[in-house]
N, C-alpha and C positions, 0 to 999 in steps of 0.2 A: 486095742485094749491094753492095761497095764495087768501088772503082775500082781496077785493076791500077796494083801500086805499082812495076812494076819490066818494063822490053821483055823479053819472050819473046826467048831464043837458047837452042835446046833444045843446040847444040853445044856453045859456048860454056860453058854449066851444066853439062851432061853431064861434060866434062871436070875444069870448077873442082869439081863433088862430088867425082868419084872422087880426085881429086887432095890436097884436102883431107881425104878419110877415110882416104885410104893414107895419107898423113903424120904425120898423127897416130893409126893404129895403129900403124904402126915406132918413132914416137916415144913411144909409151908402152910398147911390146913390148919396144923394146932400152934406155929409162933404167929398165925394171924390174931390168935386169942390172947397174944400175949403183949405187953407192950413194957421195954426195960428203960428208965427213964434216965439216960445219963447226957451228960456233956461232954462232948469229943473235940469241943475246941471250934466247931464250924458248925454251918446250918445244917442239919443232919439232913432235912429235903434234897440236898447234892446229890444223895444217893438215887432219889427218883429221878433227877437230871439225866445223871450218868445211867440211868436206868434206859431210859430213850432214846441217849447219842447208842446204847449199844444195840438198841433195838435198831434203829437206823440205819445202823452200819450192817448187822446182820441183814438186814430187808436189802440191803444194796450188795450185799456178798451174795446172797440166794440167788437176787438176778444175773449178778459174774458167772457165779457158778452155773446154771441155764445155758447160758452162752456159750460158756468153754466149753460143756460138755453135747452140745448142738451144734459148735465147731469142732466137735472131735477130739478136745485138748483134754485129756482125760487124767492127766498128771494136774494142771490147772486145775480144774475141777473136783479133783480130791482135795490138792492143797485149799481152796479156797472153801470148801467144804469142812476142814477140819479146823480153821481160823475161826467160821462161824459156830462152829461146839464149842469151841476155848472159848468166844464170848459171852458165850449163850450160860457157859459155867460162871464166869463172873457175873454175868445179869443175874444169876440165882442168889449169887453170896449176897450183891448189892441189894436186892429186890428185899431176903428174908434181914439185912440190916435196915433197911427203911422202914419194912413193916414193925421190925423191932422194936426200932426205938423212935418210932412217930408214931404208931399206931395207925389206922384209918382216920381217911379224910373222908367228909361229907362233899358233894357235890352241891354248890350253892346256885347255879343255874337255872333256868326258869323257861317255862315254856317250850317251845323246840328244838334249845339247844338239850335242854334235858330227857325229854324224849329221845334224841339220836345220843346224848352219853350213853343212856342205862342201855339204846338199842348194842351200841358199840360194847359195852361192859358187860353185858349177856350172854354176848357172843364169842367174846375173847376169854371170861373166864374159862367155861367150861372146855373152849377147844384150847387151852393154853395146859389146865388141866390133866389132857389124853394126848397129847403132841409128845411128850415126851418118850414113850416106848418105839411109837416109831420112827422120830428122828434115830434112835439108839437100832434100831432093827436094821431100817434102810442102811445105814454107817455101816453095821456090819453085815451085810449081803453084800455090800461093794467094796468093802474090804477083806472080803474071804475069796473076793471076783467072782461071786454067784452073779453076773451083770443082770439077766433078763426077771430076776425075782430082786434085786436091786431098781429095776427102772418100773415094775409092776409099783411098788411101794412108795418109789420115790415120786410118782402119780398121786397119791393121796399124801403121802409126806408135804410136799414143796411148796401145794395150795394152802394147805393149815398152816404150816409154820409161818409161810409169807404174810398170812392174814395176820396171825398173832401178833408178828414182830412189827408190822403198821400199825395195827390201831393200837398196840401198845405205846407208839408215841403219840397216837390220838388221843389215847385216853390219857396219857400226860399230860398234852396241850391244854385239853379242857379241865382236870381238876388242878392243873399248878395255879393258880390263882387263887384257889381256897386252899391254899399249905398254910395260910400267915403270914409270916414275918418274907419268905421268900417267895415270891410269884413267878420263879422262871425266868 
């Protein structure tokens, strides 16, 4: 095992999670409502692109990290763990700029593929929604090297966030085609 990177204040944390996941669920729940209509010089849909290569990237770190720390490489496995929070940070900024200033897209698909969207879209909101507290929990249990309440967490952690961060470029796949002007 490595060496705790950060003093245990279970209050302290306690707090800074929940704090930091309420804020940015309000903050993503009420600029969903909002849409600012400006021109930035490019297709503003880039930003759902770039929304997917990082979801991608993340889906493919999750698996790294799995490995590294199933080979015991437990410095790998934080590093590669703490790559995919810093993504996961700009997928929020990008995510609440797309929604901004595109507002929502309608899924124009029909039959079975629309069936498995909204199945996919159903699924991924609400768990994309609650992931957040304990990606931020699991992080620090294994940064204070509480390891065994770290690897209890990171049990229900690693399957939701994995799911999310896939069908989030599922669910790209399927409504980039009704953006308009850019289809992906």
């Amino acid at each position: 095992m490595i060496q705790a990177s950060i003093q245990k204040n279970d209050k302290k944390a306690k707090i800074l999670i929940f704090l930091v996941s309420i804020i940015v669920f309000v903050a993503v729940t009420v600029l969903a409502k909002v849409e600012i209509k400006v021109d930035l010089g490019f297709d503003l849909h880039l930003f759902a692109l770039a929304n997917a290569i990082i979801n991608g990237i993340v889906s493919v770190l999750l698996v790294a990290a799995l490995f590294a720390v199933k080979a015991k490489k437990f410095i790998l496995h934080k590093n590669i763990m703490l790559v995919a929070m810093v993504l996961s940070v700009l997928f929020l900024v990008s995510y609440i700029c797309h929604h901004l200033f595109t507002g929502s897209t309608s899924y124009g698909g029909e039959g079975v593929s629309r069936t498995i969207y909204f199945i996919i879209l159903l699924t991924h909101i609400p768990l994309a929604g609650i992931i957040l507290p304990f990606i931020l929990f699991t992080a620090y249990r294994g940064l204070t090297g509480e390891w065994e309440k770290h690897r209890k967490l990171a049990k229900i952690t690693w399957p939701i966030w994995f799911y999310v961060a896939i069908t989030g470029v599922i669910v790209y796949v399927m409504i980039s085609p009704y953006y308009g002007v850019y289809a992906g």
